[in-house]
C-alpha positions, 0 to 999 in steps of 0.5 A: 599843583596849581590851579590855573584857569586857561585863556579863552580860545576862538572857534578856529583855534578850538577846531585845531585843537581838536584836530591835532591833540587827544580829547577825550569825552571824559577825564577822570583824574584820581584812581582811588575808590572814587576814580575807579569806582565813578568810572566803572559807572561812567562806563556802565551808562554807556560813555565809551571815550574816558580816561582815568589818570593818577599822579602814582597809581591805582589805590596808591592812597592807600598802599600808603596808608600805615601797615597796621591801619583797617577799614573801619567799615566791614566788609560782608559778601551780603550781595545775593540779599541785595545789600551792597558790601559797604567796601564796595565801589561798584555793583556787583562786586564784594570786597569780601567775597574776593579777599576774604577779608573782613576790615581790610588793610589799605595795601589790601584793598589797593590790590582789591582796586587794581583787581577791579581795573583789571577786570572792568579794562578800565583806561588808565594812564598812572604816573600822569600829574595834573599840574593845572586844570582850566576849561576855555573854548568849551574844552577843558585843558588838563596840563602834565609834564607830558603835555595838554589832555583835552576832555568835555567833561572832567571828574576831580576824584582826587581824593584827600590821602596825599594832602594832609593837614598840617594844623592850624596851631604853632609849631605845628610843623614839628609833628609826624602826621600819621599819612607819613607814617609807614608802620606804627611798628617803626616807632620805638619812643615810650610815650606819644603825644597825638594831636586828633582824637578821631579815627586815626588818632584813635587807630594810632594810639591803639597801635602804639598801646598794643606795644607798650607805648603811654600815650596820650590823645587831644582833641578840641572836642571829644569824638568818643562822647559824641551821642550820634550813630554818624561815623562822619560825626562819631568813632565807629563801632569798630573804633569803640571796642578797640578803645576797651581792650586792656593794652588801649585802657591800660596805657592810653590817656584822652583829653577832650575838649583840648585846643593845642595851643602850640607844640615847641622842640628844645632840642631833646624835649618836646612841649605841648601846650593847651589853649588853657595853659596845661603843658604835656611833655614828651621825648618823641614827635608829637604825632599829627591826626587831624585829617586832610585838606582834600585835593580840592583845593587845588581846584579850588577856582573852579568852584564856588565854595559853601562857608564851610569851605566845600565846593558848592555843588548842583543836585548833579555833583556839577560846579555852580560856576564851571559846566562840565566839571563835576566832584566825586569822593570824600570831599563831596557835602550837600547841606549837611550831609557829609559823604567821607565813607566810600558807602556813602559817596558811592551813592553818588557815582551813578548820579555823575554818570547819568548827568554826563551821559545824558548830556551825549544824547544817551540813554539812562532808564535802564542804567538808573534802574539798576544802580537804584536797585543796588542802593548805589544811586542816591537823589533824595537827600532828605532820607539821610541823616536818620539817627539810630534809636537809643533802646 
């Protein structure tokens, strides 16, 4: 997909279009936990006229996640005490209670997500790509092999799954990156070299040590020793007892503080080498797990971006520079605060909603108030980033 800004438009041809093609009020373009869970609270502020549209389907990241593969954060039906299940996208409603499930696998909670749109009827067109996003004559102009859909306002809930980092190091290319894994089960090597040693690199190399497998985790820094209570910054506790079950300590070998310098293939072999000149071997792919470039990117012209890379934002989650189009999801940062788990760029959906139906003369007291009382609507950054106590 590229991201290309569409020519400006005089008032006539504007009114034409508006006359002849579909506009809608919204458009929200990713159905994952973002896309539907901004939408449930689009709808919820009293904006009627939206559309949700994915280039696959609703939760299609992760019915791609690999079978073996758990959400780290757990779910807990803790909804009748005002505590919102930390897997859920939208008010009232409880992962757990539903499924049944304590640290769901991503095929399950995909069904969870369609389960959702099914129910709050949400507007959705699945097989749509968005091929190019531009905004001109005060419309944004979303381009599909279908043809141009037209909106006021755009929601980029995209995601980051399906845009995998492919590394910045030499021979990067020759690893497996675990998003195209589909079963750790298919690997059948004895021994793997896995480059990121956050959480799923982590996830597979406890996999891949429940089979037998030596592995052994590199990491430029050392995700397992850091002394923070942040799972954006440390493993999670889920991720921490796995690390002490005997197959993870018994077969598992972690390098912190290990740069890859490059990764070469001779045809039977497999070389790794460190940016200090240590050399690791091995018969099979090498396997990738150094995140995700987000689906931003391919919007990227529509944003200013911090120096970190990140779009910049306002206090709405609204682009500094394109009115009207605003970010939902993992890739959302304010200072640094970083909103990678769904509990905690949900807290951000309502914040989007308002802003948006605001700006159609409707009103919000009621909506914000409800939101706020379920801890789904998060203004005031400055109660983040509270570290837990160490006795």
């Amino acid at each position: 997909m590229d991201s290309v800004e569409m020519p400006s438009e005089d008032e006539d041809s504007k009114s034409a279009v508006t006359d002849s093609k579909e506009v809608h009020d919204v458009i929200i373009v990713g159905a994952g936990a973002a896309g539907i869970g901004v939408a449930i609270s689009v709808a919820h502020s009293g904006v009627e006229d939206f559309l949700i549209v994915d280039r696959k389907g609703v939760g299609s990241s992760f019915a791609a996640w690999p079978a073996e593969t758990r959400f780290i954060t757990p779910s807990f039906p803790s909804n009748s005490i005002g505590m919102l299940d930390l897997n859920s996208v939208a008010v009232g409603v409880s992962p757990a209670f539903s499924m049944r499930i304590e640290h769901p696998t991503g095929q399950e909670f995909a069904e969870h997500l369609q389960g959702l749109a099914d129910f709050f009827e949400l507007p959705i067109r699945e097989n749509t790509n968005i091929l190019s996003l531009g905004k001109a004559g005060g419309l944004f102009h979303l381009e599909t092999e279908e043809g141009t859909l037209f909106a006021r306002k755009v929601i980029w809930a995209a995601g980051e799954y399906q845009y995998p980092s492919q590394g910045a190091f030499l021979g990067s290319e020759l690893c497996l990156h675990t998003s195209k894994i589909k079963s750790y089960g298919d690997l059948t090597g004895e021994d793997y070299l896995i480059i990121g040693g956050y959480e799923s690199g982590i996830d597979a190399a406890y996999h891949l040590s429940k089979q037998g497998r030596r592995v052994r985790v590199f990491d430029q820094n050392c995700p397992w020793g850091e002394e923070s209570s942040d799972p954006s910054v440390a493993l999670s506790t889920f991720t921490f007892e796995r690390i002490k079950s005997i197959e993870f300590e018994t077969n598992v070998e972690l390098f912190s503080e290990k740069s890859v310098q490059s990764i070469t293939f001779d045809g039977s072999i497999y070389e790794l080498k460190t940016e200090d000149g240590e050399v690791f071997q091995s018969k099979n792919q090498p396997l990738l797990a150094n995140g995700f470039d987000g689906s931003h990117k391919f919007v990227s012209n529509l944003f200013e971006h911090r120096d970190d890379g990140f779009a910049e934002l306002t206090d709405q989650d609204e682009s500094t520079i394109t009115p009207g189009l605003f970010l939902a999801g993992p890739m959302v940062r304010h200072d640094g605060h970083i909103f990678c788990f769904i509990f905690k760029y949900r807290q951000r959906f309502a914040i989007v909603a308002q802003a948006i139906a605001e700006s159609f003369d409707l009103p919000t007291d009621e909506f914000v108030e409800a939101y706020r009382s379920w801890g789904m609507y998060l203004d005031d950054l400055s109660c983040c980033g509270q570290e837990c106590l160490t006795c």
